[in-house]
RODRENDREN-988876 format. One record per atom (N, C-alpha, C): x, y, z. Coordinates in steps of 0.1 Angstrom, whole numbers, padded with zeros to 4 digits, always signed. Layout:
% residues N
XYZ...
//
This chain:
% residues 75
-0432+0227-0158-0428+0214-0162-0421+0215-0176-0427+0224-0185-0420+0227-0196-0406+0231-0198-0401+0237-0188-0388+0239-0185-0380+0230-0184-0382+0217-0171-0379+0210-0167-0374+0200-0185-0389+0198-0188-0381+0188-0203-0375+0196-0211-0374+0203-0212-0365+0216-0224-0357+0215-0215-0348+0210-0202-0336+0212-0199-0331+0194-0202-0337+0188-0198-0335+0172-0204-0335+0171-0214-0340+0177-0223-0335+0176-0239-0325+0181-0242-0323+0197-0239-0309+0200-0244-0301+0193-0236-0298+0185-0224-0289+0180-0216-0283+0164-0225-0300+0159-0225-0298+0145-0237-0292+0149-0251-0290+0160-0258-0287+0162-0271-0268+0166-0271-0268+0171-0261-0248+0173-0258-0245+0161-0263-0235+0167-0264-0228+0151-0270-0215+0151-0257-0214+0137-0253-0207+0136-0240-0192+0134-0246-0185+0144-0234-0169+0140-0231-0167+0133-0224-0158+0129-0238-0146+0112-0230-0133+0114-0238-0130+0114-0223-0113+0116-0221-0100+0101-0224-0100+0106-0232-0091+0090-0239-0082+0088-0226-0078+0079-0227-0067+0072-0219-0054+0070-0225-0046+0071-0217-0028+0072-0220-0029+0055-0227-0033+0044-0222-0031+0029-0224-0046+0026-0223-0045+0011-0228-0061+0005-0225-0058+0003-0211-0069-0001-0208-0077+0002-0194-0071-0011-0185-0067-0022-0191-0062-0034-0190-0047-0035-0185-0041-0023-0188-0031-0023-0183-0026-0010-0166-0042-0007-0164-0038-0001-0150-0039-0011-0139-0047-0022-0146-0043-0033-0138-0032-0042-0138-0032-0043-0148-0020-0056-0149-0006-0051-0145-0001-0035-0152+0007-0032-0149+0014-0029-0130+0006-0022-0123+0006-0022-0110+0008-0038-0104+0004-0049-0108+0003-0062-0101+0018-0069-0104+0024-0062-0122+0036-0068-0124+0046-0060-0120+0045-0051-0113+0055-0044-0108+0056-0047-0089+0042-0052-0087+0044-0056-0069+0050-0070-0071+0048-0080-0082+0052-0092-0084+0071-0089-0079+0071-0078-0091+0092-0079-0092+0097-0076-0078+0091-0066-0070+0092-0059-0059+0091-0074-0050+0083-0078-0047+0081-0093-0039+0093-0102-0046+0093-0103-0055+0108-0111-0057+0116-0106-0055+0121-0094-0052+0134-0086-0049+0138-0089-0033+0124-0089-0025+0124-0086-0013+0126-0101-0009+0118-0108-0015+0126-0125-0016+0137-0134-0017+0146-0125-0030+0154-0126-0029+0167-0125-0022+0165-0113-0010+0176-0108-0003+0169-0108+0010+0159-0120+0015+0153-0122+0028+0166-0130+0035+0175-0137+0031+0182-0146+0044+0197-0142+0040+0198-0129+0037+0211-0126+0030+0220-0125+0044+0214-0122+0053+0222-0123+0066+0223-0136+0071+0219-0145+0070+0219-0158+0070+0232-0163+0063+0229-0157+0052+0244-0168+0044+0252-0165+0049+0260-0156+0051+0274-0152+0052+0275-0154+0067+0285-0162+0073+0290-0162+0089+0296-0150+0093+0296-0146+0107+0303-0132+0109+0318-0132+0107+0328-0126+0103+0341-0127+0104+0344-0130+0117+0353-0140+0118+0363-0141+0138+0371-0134+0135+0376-0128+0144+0388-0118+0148+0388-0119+0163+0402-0116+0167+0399-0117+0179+0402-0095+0181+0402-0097+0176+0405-0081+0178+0394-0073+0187+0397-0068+0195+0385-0065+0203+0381-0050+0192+0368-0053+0180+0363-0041+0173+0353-0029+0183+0354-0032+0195+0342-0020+0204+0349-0011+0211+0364-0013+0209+0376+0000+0217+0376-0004+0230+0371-0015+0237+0376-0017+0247+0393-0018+0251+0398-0016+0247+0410-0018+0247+0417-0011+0256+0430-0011+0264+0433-0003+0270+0435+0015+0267+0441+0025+0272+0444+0037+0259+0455+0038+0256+0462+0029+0255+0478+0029+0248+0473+0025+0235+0463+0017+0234+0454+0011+0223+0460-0004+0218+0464-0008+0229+0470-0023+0229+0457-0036+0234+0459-0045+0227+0447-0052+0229+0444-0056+0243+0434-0061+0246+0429-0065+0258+0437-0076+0263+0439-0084+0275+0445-0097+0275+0460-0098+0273+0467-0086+0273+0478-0089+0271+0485-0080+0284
//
């Protein structure tokens, strides 16, 4: 048993490592939440971007249907 407390004392008498931090602790959170914030407005911002703009008309047949002289269709 004497062993046993002679290892809890020298274990209690160390003096404990602490590993500083790059920033306070305050900003592993904040920072991560303001960076999903900008990301969610990015992704908000350019959700109906296909929406705005109507497709160009042309009558141009763009899929090569065309005959192979490469003259348009319909004519």
């Amino acid at each position: 048993m004497q062993n046993v407390t002679a290892a809890l004392t020298v274990a209690a008498e160390e003096a404990h490592v602490v590993n500083e931090l790059i920033a306070p602790a305050w900003v592993f959170g904040v920072g991560p939440f303001a960076l999903m914030m900008l990301m969610l407005a990015a992704i908000t911002s350019l959700r109906s971007v296909a929406k705005r703009h109507p497709a160009p008309t042309t009558d141009v047949d763009v899929h090569g249907a065309a005959g192979r002289s490469g003259q348009r269709s319909g004519h």
